[in-house]
BALOBA-1460 file (C-alpha; in Angstrom, 3 decimals):
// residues 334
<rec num="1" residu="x" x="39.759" y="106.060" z="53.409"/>
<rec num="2" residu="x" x="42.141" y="104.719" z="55.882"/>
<rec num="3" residu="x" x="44.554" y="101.585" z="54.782"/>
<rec num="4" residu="x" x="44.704" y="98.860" z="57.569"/>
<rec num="5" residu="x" x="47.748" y="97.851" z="58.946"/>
<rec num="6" residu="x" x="47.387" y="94.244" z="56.830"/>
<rec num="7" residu="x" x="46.558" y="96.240" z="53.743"/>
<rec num="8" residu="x" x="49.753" y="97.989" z="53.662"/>
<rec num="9" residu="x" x="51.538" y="94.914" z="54.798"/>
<rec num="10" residu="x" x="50.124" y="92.785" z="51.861"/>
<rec num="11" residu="x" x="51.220" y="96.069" z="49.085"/>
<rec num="12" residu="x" x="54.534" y="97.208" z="50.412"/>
<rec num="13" residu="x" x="56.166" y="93.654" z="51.281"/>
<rec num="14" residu="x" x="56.821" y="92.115" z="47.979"/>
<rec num="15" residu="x" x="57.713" y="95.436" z="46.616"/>
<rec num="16" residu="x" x="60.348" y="96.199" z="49.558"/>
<rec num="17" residu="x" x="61.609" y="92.809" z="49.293"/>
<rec num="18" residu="x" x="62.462" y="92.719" z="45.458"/>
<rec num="19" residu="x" x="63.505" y="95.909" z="45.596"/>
<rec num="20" residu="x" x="66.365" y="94.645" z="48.236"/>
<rec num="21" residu="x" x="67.142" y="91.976" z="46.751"/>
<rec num="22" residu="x" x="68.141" y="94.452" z="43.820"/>
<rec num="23" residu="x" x="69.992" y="96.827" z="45.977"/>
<rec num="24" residu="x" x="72.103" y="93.974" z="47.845"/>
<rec num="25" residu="x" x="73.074" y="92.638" z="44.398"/>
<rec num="26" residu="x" x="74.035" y="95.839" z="42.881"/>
<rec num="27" residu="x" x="76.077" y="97.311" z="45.978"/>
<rec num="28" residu="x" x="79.176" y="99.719" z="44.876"/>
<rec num="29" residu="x" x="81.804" y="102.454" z="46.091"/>
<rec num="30" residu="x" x="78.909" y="104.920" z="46.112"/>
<rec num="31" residu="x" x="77.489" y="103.471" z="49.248"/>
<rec num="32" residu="x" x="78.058" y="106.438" z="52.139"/>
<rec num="33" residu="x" x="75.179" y="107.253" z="55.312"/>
<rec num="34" residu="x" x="73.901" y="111.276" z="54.848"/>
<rec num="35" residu="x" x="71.703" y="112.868" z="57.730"/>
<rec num="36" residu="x" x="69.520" y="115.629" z="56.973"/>
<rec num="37" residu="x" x="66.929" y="118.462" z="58.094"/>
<rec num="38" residu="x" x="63.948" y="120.137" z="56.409"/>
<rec num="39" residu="x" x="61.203" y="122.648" z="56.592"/>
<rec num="40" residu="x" x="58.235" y="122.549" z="54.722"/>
<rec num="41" residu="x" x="54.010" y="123.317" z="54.317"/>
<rec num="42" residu="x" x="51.468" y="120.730" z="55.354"/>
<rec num="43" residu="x" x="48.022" y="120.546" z="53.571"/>
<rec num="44" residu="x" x="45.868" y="117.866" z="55.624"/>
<rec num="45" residu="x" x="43.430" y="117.460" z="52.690"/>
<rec num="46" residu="x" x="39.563" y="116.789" z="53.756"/>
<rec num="47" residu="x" x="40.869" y="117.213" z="57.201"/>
<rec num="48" residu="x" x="37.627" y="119.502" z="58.310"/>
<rec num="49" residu="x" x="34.242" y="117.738" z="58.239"/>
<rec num="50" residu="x" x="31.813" y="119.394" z="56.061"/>
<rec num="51" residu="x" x="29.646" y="121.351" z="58.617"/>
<rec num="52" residu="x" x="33.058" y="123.188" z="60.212"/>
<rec num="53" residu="x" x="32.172" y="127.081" z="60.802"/>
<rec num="54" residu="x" x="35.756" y="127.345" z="59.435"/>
<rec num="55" residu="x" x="38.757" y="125.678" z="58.807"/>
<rec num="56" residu="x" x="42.660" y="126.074" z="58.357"/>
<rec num="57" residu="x" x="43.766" y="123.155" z="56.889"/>
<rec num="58" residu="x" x="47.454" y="124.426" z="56.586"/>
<rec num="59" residu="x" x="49.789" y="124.136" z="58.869"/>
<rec num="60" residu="x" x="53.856" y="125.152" z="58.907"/>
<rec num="61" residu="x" x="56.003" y="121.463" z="59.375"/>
<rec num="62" residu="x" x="59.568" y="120.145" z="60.021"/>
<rec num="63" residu="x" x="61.274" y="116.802" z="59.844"/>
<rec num="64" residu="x" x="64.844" y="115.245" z="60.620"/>
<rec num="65" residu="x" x="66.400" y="112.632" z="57.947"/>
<rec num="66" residu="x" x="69.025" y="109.922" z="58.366"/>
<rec num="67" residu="x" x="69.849" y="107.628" z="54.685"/>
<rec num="68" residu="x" x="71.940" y="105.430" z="53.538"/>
<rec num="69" residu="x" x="73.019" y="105.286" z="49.543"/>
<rec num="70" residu="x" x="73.615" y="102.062" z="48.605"/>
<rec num="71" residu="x" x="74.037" y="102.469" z="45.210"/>
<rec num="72" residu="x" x="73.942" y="104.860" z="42.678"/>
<rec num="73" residu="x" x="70.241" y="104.440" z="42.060"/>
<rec num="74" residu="x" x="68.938" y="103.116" z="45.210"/>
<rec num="75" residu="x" x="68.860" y="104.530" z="49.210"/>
<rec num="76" residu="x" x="67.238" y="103.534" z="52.502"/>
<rec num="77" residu="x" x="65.476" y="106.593" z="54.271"/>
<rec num="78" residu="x" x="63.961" y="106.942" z="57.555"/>
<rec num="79" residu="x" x="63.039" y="110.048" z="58.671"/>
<rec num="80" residu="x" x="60.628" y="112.201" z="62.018"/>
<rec num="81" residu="x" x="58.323" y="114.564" z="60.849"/>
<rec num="82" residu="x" x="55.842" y="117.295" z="62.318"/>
<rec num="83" residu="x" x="53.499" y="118.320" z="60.511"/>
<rec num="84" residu="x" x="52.117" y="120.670" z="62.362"/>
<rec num="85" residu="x" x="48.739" y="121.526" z="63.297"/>
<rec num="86" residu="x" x="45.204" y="121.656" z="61.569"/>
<rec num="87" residu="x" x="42.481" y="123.466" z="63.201"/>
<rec num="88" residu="x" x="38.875" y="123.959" z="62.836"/>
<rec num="89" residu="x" x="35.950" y="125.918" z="64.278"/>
<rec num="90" residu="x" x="32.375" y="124.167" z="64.957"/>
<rec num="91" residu="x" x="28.610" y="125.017" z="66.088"/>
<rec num="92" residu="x" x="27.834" y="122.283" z="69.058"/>
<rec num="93" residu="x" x="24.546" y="123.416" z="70.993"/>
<rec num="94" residu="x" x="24.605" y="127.243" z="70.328"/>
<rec num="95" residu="x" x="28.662" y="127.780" z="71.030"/>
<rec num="96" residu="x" x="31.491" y="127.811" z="68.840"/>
<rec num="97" residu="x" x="33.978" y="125.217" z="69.685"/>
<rec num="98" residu="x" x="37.588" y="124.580" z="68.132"/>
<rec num="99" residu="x" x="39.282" y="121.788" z="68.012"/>
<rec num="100" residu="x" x="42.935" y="121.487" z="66.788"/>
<rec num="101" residu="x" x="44.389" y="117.976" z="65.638"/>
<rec num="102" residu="x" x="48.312" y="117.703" z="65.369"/>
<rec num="103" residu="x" x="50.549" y="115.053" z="63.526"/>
<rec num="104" residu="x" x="53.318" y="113.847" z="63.556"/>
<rec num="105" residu="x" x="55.283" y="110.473" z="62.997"/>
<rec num="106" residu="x" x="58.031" y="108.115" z="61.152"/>
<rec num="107" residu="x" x="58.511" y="107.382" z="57.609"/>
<rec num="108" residu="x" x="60.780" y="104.292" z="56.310"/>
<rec num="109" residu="x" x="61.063" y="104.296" z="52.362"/>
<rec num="110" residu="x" x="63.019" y="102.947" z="49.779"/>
<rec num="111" residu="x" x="64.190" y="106.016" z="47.706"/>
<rec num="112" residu="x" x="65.199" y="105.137" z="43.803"/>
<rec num="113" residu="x" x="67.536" y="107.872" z="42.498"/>
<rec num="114" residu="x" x="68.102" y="108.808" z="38.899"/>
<rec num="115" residu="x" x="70.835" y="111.486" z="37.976"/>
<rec num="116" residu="x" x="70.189" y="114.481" z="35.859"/>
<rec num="117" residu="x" x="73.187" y="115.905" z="35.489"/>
<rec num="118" residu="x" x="76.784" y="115.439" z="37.572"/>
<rec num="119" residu="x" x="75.085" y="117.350" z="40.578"/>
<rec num="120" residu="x" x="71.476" y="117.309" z="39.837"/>
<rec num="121" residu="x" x="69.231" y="114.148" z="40.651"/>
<rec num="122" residu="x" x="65.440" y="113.364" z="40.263"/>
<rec num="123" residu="x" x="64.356" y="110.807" z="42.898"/>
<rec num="124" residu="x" x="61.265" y="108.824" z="44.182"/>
<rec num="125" residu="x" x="60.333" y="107.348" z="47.606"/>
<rec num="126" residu="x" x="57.702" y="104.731" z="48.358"/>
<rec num="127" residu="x" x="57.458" y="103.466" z="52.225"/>
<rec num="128" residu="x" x="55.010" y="103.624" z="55.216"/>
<rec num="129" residu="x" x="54.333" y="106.727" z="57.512"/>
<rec num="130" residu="x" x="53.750" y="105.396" z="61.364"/>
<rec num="131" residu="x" x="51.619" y="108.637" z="62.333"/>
<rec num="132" residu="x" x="50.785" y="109.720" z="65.886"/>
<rec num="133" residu="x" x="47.880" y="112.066" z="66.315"/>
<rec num="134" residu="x" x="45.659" y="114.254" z="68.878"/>
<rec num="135" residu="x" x="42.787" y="116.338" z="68.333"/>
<rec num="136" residu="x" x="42.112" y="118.427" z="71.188"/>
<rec num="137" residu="x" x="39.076" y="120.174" z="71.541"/>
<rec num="138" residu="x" x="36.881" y="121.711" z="74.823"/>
<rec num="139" residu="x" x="37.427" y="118.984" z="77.552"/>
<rec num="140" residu="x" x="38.448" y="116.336" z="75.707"/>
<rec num="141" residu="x" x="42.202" y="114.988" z="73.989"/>
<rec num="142" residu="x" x="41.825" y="112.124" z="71.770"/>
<rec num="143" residu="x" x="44.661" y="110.254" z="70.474"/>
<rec num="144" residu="x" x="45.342" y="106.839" z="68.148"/>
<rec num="145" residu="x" x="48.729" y="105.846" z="65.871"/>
<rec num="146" residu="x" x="48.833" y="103.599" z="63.079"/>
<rec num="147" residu="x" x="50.757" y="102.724" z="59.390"/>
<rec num="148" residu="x" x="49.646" y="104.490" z="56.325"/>
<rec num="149" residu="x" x="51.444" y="103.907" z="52.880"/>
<rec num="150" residu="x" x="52.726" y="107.056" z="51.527"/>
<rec num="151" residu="x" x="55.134" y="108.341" z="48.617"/>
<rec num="152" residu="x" x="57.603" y="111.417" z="47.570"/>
<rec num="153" residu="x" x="59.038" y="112.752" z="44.545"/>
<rec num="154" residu="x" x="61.583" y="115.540" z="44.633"/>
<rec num="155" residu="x" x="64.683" y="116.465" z="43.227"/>
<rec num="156" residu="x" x="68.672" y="117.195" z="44.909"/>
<rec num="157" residu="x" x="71.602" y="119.585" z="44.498"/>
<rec num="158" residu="x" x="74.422" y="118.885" z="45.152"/>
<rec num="159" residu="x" x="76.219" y="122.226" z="45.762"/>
<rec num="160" residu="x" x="79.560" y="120.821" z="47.043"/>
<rec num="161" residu="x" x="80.850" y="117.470" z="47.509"/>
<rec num="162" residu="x" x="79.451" y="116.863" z="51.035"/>
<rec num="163" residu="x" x="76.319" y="119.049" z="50.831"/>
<rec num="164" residu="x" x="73.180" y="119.174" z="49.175"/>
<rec num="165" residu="x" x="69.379" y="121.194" z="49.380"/>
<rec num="166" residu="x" x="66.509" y="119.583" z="48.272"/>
<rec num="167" residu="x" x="63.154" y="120.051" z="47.284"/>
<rec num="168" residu="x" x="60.183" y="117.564" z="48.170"/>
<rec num="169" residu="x" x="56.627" y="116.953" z="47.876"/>
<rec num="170" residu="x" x="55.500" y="113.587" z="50.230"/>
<rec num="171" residu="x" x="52.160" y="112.265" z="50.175"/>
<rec num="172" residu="x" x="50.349" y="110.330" z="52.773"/>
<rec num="173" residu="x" x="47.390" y="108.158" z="52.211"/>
<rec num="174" residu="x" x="44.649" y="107.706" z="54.954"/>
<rec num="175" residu="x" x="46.260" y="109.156" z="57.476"/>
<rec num="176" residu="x" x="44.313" y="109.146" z="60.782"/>
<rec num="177" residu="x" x="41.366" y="107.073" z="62.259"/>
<rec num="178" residu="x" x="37.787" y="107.328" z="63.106"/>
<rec num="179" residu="x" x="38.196" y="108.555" z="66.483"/>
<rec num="180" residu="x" x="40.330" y="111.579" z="65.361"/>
<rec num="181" residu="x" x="39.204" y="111.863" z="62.268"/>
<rec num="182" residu="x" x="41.044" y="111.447" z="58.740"/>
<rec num="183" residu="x" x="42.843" y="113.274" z="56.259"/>
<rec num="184" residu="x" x="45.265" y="112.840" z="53.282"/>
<rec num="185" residu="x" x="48.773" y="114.435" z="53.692"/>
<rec num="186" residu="x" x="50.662" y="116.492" z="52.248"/>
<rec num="187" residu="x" x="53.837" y="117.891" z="52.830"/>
<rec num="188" residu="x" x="55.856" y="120.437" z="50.933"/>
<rec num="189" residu="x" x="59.637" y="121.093" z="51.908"/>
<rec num="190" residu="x" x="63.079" y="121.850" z="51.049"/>
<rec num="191" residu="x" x="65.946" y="120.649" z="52.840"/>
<rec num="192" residu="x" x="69.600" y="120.501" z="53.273"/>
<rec num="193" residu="x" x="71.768" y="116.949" z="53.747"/>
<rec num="194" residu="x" x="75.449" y="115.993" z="54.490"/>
<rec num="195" residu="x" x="76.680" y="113.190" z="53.282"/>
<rec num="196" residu="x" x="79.026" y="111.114" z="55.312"/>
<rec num="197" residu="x" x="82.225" y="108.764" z="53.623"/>
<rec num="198" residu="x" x="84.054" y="109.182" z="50.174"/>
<rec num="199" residu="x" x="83.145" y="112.275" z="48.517"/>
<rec num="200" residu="x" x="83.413" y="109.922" z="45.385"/>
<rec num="201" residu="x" x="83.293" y="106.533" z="43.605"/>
<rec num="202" residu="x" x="86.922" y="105.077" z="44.663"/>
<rec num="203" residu="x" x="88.644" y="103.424" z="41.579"/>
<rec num="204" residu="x" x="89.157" y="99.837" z="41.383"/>
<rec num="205" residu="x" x="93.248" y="99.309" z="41.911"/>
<rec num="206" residu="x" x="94.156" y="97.305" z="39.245"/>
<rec num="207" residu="x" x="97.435" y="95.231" z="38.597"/>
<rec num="208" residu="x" x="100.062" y="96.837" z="36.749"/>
<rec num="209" residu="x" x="100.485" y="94.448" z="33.511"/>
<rec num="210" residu="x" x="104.622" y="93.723" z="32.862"/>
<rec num="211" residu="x" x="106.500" y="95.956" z="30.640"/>
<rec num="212" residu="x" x="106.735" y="94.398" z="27.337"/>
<rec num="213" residu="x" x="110.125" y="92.424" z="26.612"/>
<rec num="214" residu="x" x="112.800" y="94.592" z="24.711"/>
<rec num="215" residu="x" x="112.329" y="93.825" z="20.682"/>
<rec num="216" residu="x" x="114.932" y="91.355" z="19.596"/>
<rec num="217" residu="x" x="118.298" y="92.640" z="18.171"/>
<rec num="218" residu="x" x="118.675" y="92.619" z="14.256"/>
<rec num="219" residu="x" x="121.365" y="91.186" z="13.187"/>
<rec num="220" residu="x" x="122.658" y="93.112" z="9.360"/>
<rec num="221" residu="x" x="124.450" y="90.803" z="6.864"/>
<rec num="222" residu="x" x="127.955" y="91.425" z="5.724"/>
<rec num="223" residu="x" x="127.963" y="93.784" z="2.517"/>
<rec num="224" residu="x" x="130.153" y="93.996" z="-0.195"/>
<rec num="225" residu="x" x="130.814" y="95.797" z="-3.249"/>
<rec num="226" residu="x" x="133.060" y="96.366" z="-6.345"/>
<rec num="227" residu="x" x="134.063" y="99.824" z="-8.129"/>
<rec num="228" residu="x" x="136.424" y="99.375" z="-11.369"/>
<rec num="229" residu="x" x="138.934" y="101.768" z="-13.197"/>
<rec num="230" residu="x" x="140.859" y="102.060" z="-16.245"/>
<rec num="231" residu="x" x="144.263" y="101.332" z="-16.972"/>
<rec num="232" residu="x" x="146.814" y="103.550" z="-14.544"/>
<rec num="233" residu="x" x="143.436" y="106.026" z="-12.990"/>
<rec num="234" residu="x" x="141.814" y="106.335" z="-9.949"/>
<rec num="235" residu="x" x="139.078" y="107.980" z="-11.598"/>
<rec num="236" residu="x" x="135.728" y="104.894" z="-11.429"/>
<rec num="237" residu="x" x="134.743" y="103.451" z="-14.982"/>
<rec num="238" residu="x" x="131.417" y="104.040" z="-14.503"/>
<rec num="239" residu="x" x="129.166" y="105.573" z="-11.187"/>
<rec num="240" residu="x" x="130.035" y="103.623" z="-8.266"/>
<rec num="241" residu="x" x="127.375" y="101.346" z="-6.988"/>
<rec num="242" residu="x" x="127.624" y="102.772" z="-3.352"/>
<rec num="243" residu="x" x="124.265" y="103.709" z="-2.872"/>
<rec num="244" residu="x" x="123.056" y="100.938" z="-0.124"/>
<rec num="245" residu="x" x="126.599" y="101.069" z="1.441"/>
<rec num="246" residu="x" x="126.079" y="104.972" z="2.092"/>
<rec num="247" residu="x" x="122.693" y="104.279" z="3.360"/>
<rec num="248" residu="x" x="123.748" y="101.514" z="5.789"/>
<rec num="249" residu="x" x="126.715" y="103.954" z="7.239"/>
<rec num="250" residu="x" x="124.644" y="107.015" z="7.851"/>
<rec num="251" residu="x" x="121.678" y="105.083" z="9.098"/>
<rec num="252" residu="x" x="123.790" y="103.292" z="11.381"/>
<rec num="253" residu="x" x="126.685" y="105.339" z="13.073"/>
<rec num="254" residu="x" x="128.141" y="102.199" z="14.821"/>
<rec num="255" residu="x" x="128.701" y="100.269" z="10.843"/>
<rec num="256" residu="x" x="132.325" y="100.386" z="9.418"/>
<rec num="257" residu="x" x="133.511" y="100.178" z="6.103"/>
<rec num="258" residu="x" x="136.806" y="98.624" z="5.363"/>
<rec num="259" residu="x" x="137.738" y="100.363" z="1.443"/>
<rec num="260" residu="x" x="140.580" y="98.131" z="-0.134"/>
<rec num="261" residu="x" x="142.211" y="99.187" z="-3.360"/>
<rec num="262" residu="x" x="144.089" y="97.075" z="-5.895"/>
<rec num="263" residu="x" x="145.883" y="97.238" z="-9.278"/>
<rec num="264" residu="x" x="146.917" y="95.102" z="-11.727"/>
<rec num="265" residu="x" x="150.490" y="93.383" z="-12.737"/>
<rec num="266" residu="x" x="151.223" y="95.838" z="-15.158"/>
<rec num="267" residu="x" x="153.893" y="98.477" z="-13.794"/>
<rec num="268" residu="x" x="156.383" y="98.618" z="-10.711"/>
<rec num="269" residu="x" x="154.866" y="97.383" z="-7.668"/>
<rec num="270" residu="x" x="156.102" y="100.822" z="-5.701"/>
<rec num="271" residu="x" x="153.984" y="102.835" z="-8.639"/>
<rec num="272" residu="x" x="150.783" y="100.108" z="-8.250"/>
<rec num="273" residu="x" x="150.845" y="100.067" z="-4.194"/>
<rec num="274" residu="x" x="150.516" y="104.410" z="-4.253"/>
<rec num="275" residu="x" x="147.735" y="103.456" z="-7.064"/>
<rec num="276" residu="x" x="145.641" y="101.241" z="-5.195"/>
<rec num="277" residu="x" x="146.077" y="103.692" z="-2.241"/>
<rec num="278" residu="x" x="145.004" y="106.903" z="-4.530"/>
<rec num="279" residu="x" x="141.947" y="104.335" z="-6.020"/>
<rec num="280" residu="x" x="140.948" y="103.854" z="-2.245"/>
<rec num="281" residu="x" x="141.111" y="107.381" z="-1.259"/>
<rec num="282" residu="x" x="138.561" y="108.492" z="-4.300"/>
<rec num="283" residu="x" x="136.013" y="105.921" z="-3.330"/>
<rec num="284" residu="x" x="136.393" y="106.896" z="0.395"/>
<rec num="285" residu="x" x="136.327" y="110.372" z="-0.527"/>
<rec num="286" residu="x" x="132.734" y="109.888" z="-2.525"/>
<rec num="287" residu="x" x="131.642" y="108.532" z="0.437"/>
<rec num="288" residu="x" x="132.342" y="111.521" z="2.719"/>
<rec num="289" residu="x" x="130.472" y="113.764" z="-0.135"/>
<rec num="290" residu="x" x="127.539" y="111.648" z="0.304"/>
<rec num="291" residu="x" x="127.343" y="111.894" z="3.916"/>
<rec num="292" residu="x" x="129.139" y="109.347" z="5.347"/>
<rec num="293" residu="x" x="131.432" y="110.007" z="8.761"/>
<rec num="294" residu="x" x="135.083" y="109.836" z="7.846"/>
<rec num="295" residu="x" x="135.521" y="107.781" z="10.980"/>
<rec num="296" residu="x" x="133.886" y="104.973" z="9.918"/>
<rec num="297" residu="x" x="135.747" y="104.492" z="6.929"/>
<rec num="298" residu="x" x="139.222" y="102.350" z="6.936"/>
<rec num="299" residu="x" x="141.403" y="103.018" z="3.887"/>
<rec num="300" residu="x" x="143.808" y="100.596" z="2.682"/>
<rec num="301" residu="x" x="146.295" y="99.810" z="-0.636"/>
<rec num="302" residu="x" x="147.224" y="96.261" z="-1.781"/>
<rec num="303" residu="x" x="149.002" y="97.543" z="-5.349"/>
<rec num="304" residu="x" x="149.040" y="94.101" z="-7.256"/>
<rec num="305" residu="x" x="148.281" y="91.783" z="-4.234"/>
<rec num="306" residu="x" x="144.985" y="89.197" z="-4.448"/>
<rec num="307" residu="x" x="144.338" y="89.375" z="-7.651"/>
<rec num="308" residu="x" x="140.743" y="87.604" z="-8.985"/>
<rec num="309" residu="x" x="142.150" y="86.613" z="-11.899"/>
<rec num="310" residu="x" x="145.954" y="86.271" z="-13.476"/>
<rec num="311" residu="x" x="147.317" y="89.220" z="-15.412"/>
<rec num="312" residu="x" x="147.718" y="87.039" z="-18.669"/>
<rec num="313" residu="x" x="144.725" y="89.188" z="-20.873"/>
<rec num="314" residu="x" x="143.528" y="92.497" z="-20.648"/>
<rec num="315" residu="x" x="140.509" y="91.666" z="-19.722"/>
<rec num="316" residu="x" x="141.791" y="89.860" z="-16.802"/>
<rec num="317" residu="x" x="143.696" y="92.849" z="-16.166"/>
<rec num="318" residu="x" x="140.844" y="95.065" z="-15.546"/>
<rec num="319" residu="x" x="138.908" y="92.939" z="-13.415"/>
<rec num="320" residu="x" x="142.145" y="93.402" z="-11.055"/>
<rec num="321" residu="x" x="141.613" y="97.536" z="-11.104"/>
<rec num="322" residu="x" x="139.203" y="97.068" z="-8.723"/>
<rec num="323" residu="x" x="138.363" y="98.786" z="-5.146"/>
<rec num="324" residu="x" x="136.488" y="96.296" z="-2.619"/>
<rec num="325" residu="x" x="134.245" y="97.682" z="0.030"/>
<rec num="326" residu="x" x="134.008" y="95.429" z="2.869"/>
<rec num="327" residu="x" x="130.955" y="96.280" z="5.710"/>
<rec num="328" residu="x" x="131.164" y="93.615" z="8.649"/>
<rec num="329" residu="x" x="127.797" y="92.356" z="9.858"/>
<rec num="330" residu="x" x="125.576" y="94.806" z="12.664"/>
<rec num="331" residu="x" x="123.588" y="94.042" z="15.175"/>
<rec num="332" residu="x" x="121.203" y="96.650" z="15.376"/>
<rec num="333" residu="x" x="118.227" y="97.724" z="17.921"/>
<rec num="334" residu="x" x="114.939" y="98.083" z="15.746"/>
């Protein structure tokens, strides 16, 4: 049975207008107008009454789309179909008679969209059909229009970026009126769409954050160190402590190392000044063999000059055979 006009009125309206609501709020940079075409198989169920001689109740249709996407999940749709003609035979006063009753009309749906895959998507439509019909039969054309709800499932491919086929099944309720008679609708079809606009979601531009300020120079503390020798060598007492000196020189090629060598009282100063030069020499030489660039080493002899302590005991005497290694302060990159 037929909806009336109010009917479908009262169950599309709050549906329509939530639904908008919903689309409006949830607008994006998918949003893009397509226009389409389709072919397709119309059934125009209980559309012979039950005393027909015979009846064909299938007919070949067509239709024209034009949609907008407004979002990823949700679309506007209107679209012109024909669906074709339905035609059956009947026994009025001894003769056969046929009559033949065509359709056609306008559709206006919402269409809900939900994707399958990155080119496959399942989708829905829910909207009125405004139908126009005529049944023509011998002597007589009858015509009427009207609103009838109807609904669609099918599912798109989208072969390329601007291009797509489709596959549909729509369904009309009530579609007709008592003085042409009544049938529900179906219509089976497959189409093909072009989409209009970006071919894809355009990304949000957003603001390049500052480079990060350069890391703070580190500024390395002045080093020193001692190395000691025995009466009239320039042979160390014991292994000479150079271990972080060596590591601060090869780590850092810019570092210097200022090697200064010194001998006690005891002797001619001529003899102590070549000794403090030979002492200097083995320490700097110790520190080529561990790595160390010979060009950041400065080598100089002070014989008997700036002593630590006076020359009076022996032990004074040896604190004196010294070599000093001087390392400036660095500021360093990290």
């Amino acid at each position: 049975m037929a909806l009336s006009q109010a009917q479908i009125i009262r169950i599309a309206a709050p549906l329509i207008f939530s639904l908008t609501a919903s689309i409006a709020s949830a607008a994006d940079d998918l949003s893009y107008w397509y226009v389409g075409g389709k072919i397709g198989w119309s059934h125009f169920h209980n559309g012979c009454e039950a005393q027909a001689e015979s009846c064909d109740k299938d007919s070949g249709g067509w239709g024209a789309q034009l949609g907008y996407r407004a979002t990823e999940h949700w679309a506007f749709e209107a679209q012109y179909l024909d669906f074709g003609d339905a035609v059956a035979t009947y026994r009025e006063s001894g003769q056969l008679n046929q009559y033949t009753g065509s359709m056609a009309g306008w559709t206006v749906a919402l269409k809900g969209i939900l994707p399958l895959t990155k080119k496959t998507e399942l989708y829905g439509k829910v909207g009125s059909l405004y139908w126009d019909g005529e049944v023509k039969g011998p002597g007589s054309t009858r015509q009427d229009n009207d609103w009838a709800p109807m609904m669609a499932i099918g599912l798109d491919y989208h072969f390329s970026p601007r291009w797509s086929i489709s596959a549909e099944t729509q369904y009309a309720d009530g579609v007709g009126s008592e003085s042409i008679g009544g049938s529900n609708l179906f219509f089976t079809s497959v189409g093909v769409q072009y989409r209009f606009g970006p071919t894809q979601p355009q990304p949000q531009q957003k603001p390049t954050p500052p480079p990060p300020p350069p890391p703070a120079p580190v500024v390395l503390p002045a080093m020193h160190s001692e190395v000691h020798f025995a009466f009239d060598s320039a042979t160390p007492l014991d292994e000479p402590p150079l271990t972080a000196v060596v590591d601060r020189l090869v780590r850092y090629p810019d570092a210097r190392v200022i090697v200064k060598g010194y001998a006690d009282a005891t002797g001619p100063d001529a003899y102590n000044m070549k000794l403090s030069e030979r002492r200097a020499e083995a320490i700097k030489a110790e520190l080529v063999r561990q790595g160390v660039n010979p060009d950041q080493i400065t080598v100089e002899g002070f014989g008997e000059q700036n002593p630590v302590l006076d020359n009076e005991t022996a032990e004074h005497r040896a604190q004196n055979r010294r070599v000093h290694l001087y390392l400036p302060g660095l500021e360093v990159n990290p």
